[in-house]
KOLVEXGU-506416 format. One record per residue (C-alpha): residue in one letter; x, y, z. Coordinates in steps of 0.2 Angstrom, whole numbers, padded with zeros to 4 digits, always signed. Layout:
% KOLVEXGU-506416
aXYZ ...
***
This chain:
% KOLVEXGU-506416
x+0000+0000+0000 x+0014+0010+0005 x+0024+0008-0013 x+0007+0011-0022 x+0004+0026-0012 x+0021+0035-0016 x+0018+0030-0035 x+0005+0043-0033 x+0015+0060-0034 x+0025+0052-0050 x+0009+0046-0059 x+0004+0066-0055 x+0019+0074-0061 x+0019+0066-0076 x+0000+0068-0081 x+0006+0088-0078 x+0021+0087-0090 x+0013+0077-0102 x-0001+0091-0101 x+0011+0104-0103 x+0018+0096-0120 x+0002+0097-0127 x+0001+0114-0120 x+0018+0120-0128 x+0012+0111-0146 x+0006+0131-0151 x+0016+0146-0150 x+0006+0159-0140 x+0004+0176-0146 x-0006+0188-0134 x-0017+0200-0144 x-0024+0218-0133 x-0038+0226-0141 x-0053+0235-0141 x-0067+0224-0147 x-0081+0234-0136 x-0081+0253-0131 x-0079+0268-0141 x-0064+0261-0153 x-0072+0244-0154 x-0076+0245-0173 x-0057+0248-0174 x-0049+0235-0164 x-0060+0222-0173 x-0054+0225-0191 x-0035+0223-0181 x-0039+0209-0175 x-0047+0201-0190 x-0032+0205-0200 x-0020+0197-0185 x-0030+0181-0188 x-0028+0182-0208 x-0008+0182-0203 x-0010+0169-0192 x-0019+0158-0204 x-0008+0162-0217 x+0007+0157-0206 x+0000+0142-0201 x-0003+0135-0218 x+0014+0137-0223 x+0018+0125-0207 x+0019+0139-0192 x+0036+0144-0185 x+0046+0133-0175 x+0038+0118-0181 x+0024+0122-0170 x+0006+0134-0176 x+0005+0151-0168 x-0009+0152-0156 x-0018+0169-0157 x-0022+0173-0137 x-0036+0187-0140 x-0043+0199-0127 x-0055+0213-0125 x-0048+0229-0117 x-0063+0236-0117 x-0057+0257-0125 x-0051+0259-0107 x-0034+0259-0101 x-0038+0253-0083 x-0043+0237-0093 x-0031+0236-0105 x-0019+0235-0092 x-0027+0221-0084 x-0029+0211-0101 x-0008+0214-0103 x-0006+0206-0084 x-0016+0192-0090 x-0010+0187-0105 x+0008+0187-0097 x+0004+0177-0083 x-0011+0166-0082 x-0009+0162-0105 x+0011+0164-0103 x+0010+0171-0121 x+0032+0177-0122 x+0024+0191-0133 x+0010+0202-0135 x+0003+0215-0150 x-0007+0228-0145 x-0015+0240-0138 x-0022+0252-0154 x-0026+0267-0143 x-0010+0278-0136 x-0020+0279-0120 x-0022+0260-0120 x-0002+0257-0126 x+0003+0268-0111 x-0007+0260-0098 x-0001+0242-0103 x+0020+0247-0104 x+0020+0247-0085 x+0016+0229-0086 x+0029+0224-0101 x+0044+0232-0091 x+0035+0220-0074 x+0035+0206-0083 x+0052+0210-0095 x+0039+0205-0109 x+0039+0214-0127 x+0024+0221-0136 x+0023+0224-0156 x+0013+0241-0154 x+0001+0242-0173 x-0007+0257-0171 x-0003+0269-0157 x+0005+0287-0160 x+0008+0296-0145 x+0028+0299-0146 x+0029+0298-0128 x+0027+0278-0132 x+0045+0276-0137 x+0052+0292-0131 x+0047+0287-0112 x+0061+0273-0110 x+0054+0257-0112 x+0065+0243-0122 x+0049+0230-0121 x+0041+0239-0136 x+0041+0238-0154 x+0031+0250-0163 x+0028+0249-0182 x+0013+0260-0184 x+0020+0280-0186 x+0021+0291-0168 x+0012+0310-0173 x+0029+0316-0174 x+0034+0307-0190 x+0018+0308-0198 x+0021+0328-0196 x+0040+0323-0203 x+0030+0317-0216 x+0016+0331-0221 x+0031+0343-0220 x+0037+0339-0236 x+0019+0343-0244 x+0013+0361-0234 x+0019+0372-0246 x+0011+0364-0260 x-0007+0365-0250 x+0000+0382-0247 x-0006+0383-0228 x-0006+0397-0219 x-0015+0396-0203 x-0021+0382-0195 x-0035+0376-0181 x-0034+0360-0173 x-0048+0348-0167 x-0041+0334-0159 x-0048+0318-0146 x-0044+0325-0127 x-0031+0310-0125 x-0011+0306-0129 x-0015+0303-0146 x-0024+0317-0148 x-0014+0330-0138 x+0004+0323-0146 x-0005+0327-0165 x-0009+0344-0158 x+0009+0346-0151 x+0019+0337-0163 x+0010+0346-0180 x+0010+0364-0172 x+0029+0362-0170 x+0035+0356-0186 x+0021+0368-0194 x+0027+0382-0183 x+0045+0379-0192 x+0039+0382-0207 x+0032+0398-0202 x+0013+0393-0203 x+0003+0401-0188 x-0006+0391-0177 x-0023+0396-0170 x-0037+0386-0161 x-0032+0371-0154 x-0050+0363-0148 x-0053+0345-0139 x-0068+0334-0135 x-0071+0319-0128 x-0069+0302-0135 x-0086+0299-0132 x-0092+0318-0137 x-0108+0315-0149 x-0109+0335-0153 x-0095+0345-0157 x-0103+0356-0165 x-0096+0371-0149 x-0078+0369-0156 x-0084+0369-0173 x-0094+0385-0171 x-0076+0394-0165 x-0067+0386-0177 x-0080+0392-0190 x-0076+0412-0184 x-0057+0410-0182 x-0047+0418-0200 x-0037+0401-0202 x-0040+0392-0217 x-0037+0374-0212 x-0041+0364-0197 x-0032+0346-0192 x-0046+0332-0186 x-0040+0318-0175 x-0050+0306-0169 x-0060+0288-0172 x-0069+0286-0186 x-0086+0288-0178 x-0082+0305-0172 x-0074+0309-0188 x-0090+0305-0197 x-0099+0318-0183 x-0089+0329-0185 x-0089+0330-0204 x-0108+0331-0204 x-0110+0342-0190 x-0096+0355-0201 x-0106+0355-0215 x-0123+0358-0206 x-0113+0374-0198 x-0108+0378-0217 x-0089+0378-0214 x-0079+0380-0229 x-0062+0376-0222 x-0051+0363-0228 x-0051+0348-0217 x-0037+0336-0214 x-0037+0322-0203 x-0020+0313-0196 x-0020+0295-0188 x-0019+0283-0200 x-0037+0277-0192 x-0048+0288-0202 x-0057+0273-0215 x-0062+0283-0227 x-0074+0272-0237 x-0084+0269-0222 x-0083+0290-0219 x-0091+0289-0238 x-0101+0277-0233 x-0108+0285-0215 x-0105+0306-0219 x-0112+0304-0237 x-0109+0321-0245 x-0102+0330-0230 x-0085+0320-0232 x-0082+0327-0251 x-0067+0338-0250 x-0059+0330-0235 x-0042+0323-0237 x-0032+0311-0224 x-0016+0307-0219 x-0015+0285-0220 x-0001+0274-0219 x-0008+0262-0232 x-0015+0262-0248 x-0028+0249-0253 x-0037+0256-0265 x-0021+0257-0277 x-0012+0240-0272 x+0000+0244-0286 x+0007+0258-0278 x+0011+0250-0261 x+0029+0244-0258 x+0023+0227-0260 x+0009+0224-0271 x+0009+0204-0270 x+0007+0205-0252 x-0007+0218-0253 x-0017+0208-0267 x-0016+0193-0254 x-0021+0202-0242 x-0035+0211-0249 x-0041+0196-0255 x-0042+0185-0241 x-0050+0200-0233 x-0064+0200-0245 x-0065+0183-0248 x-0071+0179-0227 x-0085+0193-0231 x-0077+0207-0223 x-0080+0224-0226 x-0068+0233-0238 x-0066+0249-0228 x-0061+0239-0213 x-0040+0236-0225 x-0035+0254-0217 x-0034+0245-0200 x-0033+0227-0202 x-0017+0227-0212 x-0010+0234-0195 x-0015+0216-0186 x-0008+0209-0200 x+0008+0215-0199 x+0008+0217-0183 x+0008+0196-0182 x+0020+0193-0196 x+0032+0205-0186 x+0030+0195-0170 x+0031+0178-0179 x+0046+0183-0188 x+0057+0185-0173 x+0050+0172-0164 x+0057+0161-0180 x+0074+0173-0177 x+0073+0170-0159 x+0073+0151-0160 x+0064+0149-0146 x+0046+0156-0138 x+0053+0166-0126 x+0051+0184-0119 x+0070+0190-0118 x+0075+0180-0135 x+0060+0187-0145 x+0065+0203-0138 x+0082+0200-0144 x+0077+0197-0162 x+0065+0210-0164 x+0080+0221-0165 x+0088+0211-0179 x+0071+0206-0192 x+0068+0216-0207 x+0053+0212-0217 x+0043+0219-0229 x+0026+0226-0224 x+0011+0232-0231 x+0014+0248-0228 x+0036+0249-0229 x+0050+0239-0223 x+0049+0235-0205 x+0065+0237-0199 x+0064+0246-0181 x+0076+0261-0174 x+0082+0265-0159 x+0072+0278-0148 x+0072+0285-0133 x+0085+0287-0120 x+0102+0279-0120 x+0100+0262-0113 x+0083+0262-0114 x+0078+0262-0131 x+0061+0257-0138 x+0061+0251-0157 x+0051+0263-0170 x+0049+0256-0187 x+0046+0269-0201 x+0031+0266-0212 x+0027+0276-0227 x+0013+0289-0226 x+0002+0297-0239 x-0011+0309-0241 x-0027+0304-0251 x-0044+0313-0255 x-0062+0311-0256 x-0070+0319-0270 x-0090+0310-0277 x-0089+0300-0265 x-0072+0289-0270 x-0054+0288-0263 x-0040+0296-0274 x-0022+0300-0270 x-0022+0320-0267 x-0014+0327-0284 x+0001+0342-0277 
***
């Protein structure tokens, strides 16, 4: 009785060791998004792109020999939460990397819990600069911080012959860094800034900032926000009758589902994006886009949703890729290899940079950035 008692704590330590080989038969990849709340329509099309990468990887055989595991939570829009989500994908799912978390509000509230758990995370759509400016070597962002999407509209100013400008942006990071990262390079090139007006991310009526805006002498005003706001705020500026030129920044704009919800009131708007669907041709790589676009279409999702979902999509090839670089499934390796992958993206090489201060750094890839049009309801690349 006494033998067969002992055989006891054996039998059980091998049922848990067998259990955690078939455990460790996927390769985890934590994914922190907003599938409810006010950028729920957002963090949806990421994460159905992050699945098209993930199926697309494992039909070719996975990495590593084993299938990548998509670990996919809910953060809810609110940063409380999406700092909660981080903590548990790291240590109840023991996910060795994570992607995440669209909103800069959400991507700061989770970095605390990458440098506590020395755990990287492939940032796909946050711009606040502060992400990788702040001293965190645990993220990886390849979506462009304000600062370089004003680097980028700097070249093309002149040619829109700007003068003075408003700005209407959400009251968050994201937000507030457009405002300060825009008036600054635009202050440079001797534009004068006026108005800088903010609302709420769950403001329905804006039209109080639109009415001053409306009686200020610029000429221009810069919109950042979701796309549901976005769509407000175009119909609510044409109800007030303003004339001015609008240009929105973030990347995060969708403009066929802006067509499709302002109707008329978005004729005339242009938009700062980081990828151009619409014109595969004309995206550094064309073969990937058609895939993409395609395996988009073919599981019956809407078309407007490519703006964002290419993000998720890359933002899993990013991750996979050095995970295969890394040889192994774990947090300080995978961290190790980001530094070292370059691979071509939807939207650009992805190759990232060092940022931030000295010892610190955090990795910023540089994707490329156009400016596009509506005009009759259709998407066309803003002719300079």
């Amino acid at each position: 009785m006494t033998r067969a008692l002992g055989l006891v704590p054996a039998i059980a330590l091998a049922t848990a060791l067998l259990g955690g080989a078939a455990g460790a038969q996927t390769i985890k990849i934590g994914v922190n998004e907003p599938l409810t709340g006010a950028f729920a329509a957002s963090g949806t099309y990421v994460v159905n792109g992050a699945k098209i990468a993930a199926d697309e990887i494992n039909a070719k055989g996975g990495i590593l020999g084993k299938k990548i595991e998509l670990v996919i939570e809910d953060n809810k829009s609110n940063p409380t939460e999406a700092a909660a989500v981080a903590e548990k994908l790291i240590t109840s799912d023991k996910v060795p990397v994570l992607m995440g978390a669209w909103g800069s509000s959400l991507t700061l509230a989770v970095m605390p819990k990458l440098m506590e758990y020395e755990t990287p995370m492939v940032v796909e759509t946050s711009s606040s600069g502060k992400i990788t400016t702040t001293g965190n070597p645990f993220i990886f962002r390849i979506s462009p911080p304000s600062a370089v999407e004003a680097a980028a509209f700097k070249g093309i100013v002149d040619k829109l012959a700007l003068k003075k400008v408003d700005f209407l942006v959400i009251n968050n990071d994201w937000g507030r860094g457009t405002a300060e990262d825009f008036s600054k390079m635009m202050k440079d090139k001797g534009i004068s800034i006026g108005l800088v007006e903010t609302m709420d991310q769950g403001a329905q009526d804006m039209s109080a900032q639109l009415s001053k805006i409306k009686s200020s002498d610029s000429e221009t005003v810069i919109v950042t926000t979701a796309v549901d706001q976005l769509t407000l705020i175009f119909k609510q500026a044409a109800a007030l009758g303003l004339k001015k030129r609008i240009i929105t920044t973030g990347g995060s704009q969708n403009p066929d589902q802006i067509i499709a919800q302002a109707g008329a009131a978005a004729n005339g708007t242009m938009h700062l994006t980081t990828f151009l669907p619409w014109f595969p041709d004309k995206t550094p790589n064309p073969e990937a886009t058609n895939y993409f676009i395609t395996e988009w279409k073919k599981r019956g999702f809407d078309f407007a949703g490519c703006t964002e979902s290419f993000r998720g999509y890359d933002g899993i090839r990013t991750a996979a890729a050095a995970i295969e670089k890394a040889g192994k499934a774990e947090p300080a390796a995978i961290k190790a290899a980001l530094w070292e992958i370059n691979i071509k993206g939807l939207n650009g090489d992805i190759v990232f940079r060092k940022s931030g201060p000295e010892g610190k750094e955090s990795g910023q890839s540089q994707p490329n950035v156009y400016l596009i049009e509506i005009n009759d309801g259709k998407v066309g690349m803003k002719t300079l």
